[in-house]
Steps between C-alpha positions, in 0.01 A plus 500: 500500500648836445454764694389831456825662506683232321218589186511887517906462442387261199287740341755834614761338315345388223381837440833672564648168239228611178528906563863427371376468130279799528769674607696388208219594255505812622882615457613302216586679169149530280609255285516224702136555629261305220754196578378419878184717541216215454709299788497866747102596366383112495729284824689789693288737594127280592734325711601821666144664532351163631759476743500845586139442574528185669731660728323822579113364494571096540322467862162661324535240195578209740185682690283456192620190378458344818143574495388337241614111576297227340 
């Protein structure tokens, strides 16, 4: 079982892990942009907003979710 601590480091360092190619997107040269922009618009940056989200309203979802058990 993991704890509650043990999966808010999870999810803080996997978001800190995928901001590194938005960060990348953002200050390469122009030209290299069209080559990894589906991967930052489409894998990168969902990750990051649903983690973000997880991390900052996750005890409401969990709230919701729990809810509504079969």
């Amino acid at each position: 079982m993991i704890t509650k601590f043990n999966r808010r480091l999870v999810f803080r360092w996997m978001h800190l892990i995928f901001s590194i190619p938005i960060l990348g997107y953002i200050y390469s040269p122009f030209e290299a942009i069209p080559d990894y922009a589906p991967l930052v618009r489409f894998v990168f940056l969902p990750i990051l907003a649903l983690s973000g989200l997880w991390m900052w309203k996750g005890h409401a979802a969990k709230r919701l979710f729990a809810g509504r058990s079969a």
